[in-house]
C-alpha positions, 0 to 999 in steps of 0.5 A: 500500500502506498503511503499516501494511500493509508487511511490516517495519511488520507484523513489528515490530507483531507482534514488540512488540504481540502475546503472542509468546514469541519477542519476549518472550524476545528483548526480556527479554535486551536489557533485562537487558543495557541495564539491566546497563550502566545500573546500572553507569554509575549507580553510577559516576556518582551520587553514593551517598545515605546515608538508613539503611545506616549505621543498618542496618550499627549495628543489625548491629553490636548483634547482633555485639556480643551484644545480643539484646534487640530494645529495645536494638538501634539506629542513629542514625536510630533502634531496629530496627523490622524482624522478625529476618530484616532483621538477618541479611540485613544481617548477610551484607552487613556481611561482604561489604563490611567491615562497611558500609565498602566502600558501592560494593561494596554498590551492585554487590550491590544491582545484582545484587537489581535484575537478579534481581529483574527477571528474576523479573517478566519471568518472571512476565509470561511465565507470564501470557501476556497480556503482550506485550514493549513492557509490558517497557519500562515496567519498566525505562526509566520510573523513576529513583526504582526505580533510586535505591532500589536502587543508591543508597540500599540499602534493605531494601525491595527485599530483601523484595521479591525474596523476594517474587517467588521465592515468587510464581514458585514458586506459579505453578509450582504449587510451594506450599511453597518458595513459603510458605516464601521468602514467610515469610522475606520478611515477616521482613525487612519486615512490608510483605509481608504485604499480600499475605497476604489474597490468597495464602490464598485462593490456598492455599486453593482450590488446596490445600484446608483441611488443605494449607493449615493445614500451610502457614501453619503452616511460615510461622509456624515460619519465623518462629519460627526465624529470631527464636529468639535474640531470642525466647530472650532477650526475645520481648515486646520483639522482638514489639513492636517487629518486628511493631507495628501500631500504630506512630504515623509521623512526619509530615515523612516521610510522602508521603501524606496531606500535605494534612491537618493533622499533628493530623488524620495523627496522630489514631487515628480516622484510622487507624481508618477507614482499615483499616475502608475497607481492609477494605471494598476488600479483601471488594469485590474479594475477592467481585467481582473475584479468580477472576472466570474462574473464577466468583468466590471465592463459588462457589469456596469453595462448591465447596472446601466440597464437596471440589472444588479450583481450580487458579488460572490464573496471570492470576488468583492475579496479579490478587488479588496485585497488587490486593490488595497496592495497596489495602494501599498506597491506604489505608496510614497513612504512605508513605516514597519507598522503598515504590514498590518495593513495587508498582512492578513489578506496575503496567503488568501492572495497566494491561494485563493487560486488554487483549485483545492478539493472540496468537501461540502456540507454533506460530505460529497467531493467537489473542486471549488469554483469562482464565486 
């Protein structure tokens, strides 16, 4: 008998490589409880590294202080540079850990982001059904960086993203406004979010329709509007500038990117001009040849929308664009810092194997290969 062909080699095979909802569930539950105990014993044993909580926990104390225009609200790594949500969600972190002071107290609550945060993406790699249960190990014992941003360094980065996936959860559930509205609160905390933003109006869009969609955007903007009202009130130039500058000019020593260039070359606007020109040359290339593709392609759908026909997008391919369109963003972008691998890291091996055509096993135990959804 062959060695693969005994019958504890083909249930183990099936159990990790095969899109089975019962391995997948089961393989889910031991991460969550391998990565509970990791993040424990990482917080217990590393040592905390302070890069910009104190910075954040200053920046709160301005807004306690009463300070409500933007240009005066800093820290000792410098001024505000985050939309108004980056405050208040550092605000409720101040009260639970005495004003910034009980920083272990803030690595347990990060643990808990960390932990919802993965239960978010094993859910949406469950909705997928392309995904089988060995890609989970990929999320969760590849990468002590995506720890260390977590647990030991407090980021807002992994904040925004959380939010994110809430919404990302909520779309793929076909629940369009919580969606919206958990991605608008997201983009108030980091301005990162809004990569997105291309693919998720398309998706809106050929799932919703023209006048569905406007009044969507439309609750995003005044989400926005509501959470940055008293820095509006007070001075909302100074909050628009320095919440949502475009145009921000990043310090070269910090930058992951780009390294092999002169500082003059990084720091030169033709530089950054042709880098948003090809950004948005990758965008229209994937946009019109890759996003929808099972469905025949965003040209079609949008001939269809024109005609009064809707889409509802499969899972695999609202996914798809996300995903794609969030990494192009990240290809090109101007300047990385290391906490920005939280912006993708998690939707990387749904990338490497989503095309992979693995068997699947059904709910009711019959073998099929997966399809495009």
């Amino acid at each position: 008998m062959a060695f693969s062909d005994r019958p504890l080699v083909r249930s183990i095979s099936c159990f990790l490589l095969t899109v089975n909802s019962s391995a997948f569930i089961v393989t889910s539950v031991l991460l969550l409880l391998a990565e509970s105990v990791l993040c424990t014993v990482i917080i217990q044993k590393v040592p905390y590294t302070e890069i910009d909580w104190s910075t954040y926990m200053q920046q709160v104390d301005c807004y306690m202080r009463g300070i409500r225009n933007y240009s005066l609200i800093e820290g000792d790594t410098g001024p505000v540079v985050y939309p108004a949500g980056h405050i208040f969600i550092y605000r409720i972190l101040s009260a639970l850990t005495n004003g910034g002071k009980d920083i272990r107290r803030g690595q347990y609550i990060f643990e808990v982001f960390y932990l919802f945060t993965l239960i978010l993406v094993f859910r949406i790699y469950y909705k997928s059904r392309k995904i089988p249960s060995f890609v989970l190990t990929f999320l969760c014992c590849t990468s002590y960086r995506i720890h260390s941003i977590f647990i030991l360094r407090l980021f807002n980065d992994p904040i925004a993203m959380l939010l994110f996936y809430i919404a990302l959860n909520f779309w793929l559930s076909h629940h369009w406004l919580a969606g919206s509205i958990f991605y608008s609160v997201a983009v108030s905390i980091k301005m990162n979010v809004l990569l997105f933003a291309p693919a998720v109006f398309f998706i809106l869009l050929l799932n919703n329709g023209p006048v569905k969609t406007a009044l969507l955007l439309a609750i995003c903007g005044m989400v926005q509007l509501y959470i940055a009202i008293p820095f509006l009130l007070n001075d909302p130039i100074s909050y628009l500038k320095r919440s949502f500058d475009l145009g921000r000019v990043f310090l070269f020593k910090w930058t992951v990117n780009w390294r092999f260039l002169h500082e003059e070359v990084f720091l030169d606007k033709r530089l950054h001009v042709t880098l948003l020109i090809l950004h948005a040359l990758l965008l229209i290339a994937f946009a019109g040849n890759v996003w929808f593709r099972s469905h025949g392609g965003l040209i079609l759908l949008l001939h269809n929308l024109s005609r009064g026909l809707r889409t509802r997008i499969g899972s695999n391919e609202v996914l798809m664009a996300l995903f794609t369109a969030n990494l192009l963003g990240i290809c090109v972008a101007r300047s990385l810092h290391y906490q920005f691998y939280s912006w993708y890291f998690h939707s990387l091996p749904y990338l490497l194997f989503s095309t992979v055509p693995f068997e699947v096993i059904p709910d009711d135990g019959n073998t099929a290969f997966i399809k495009q959804r």
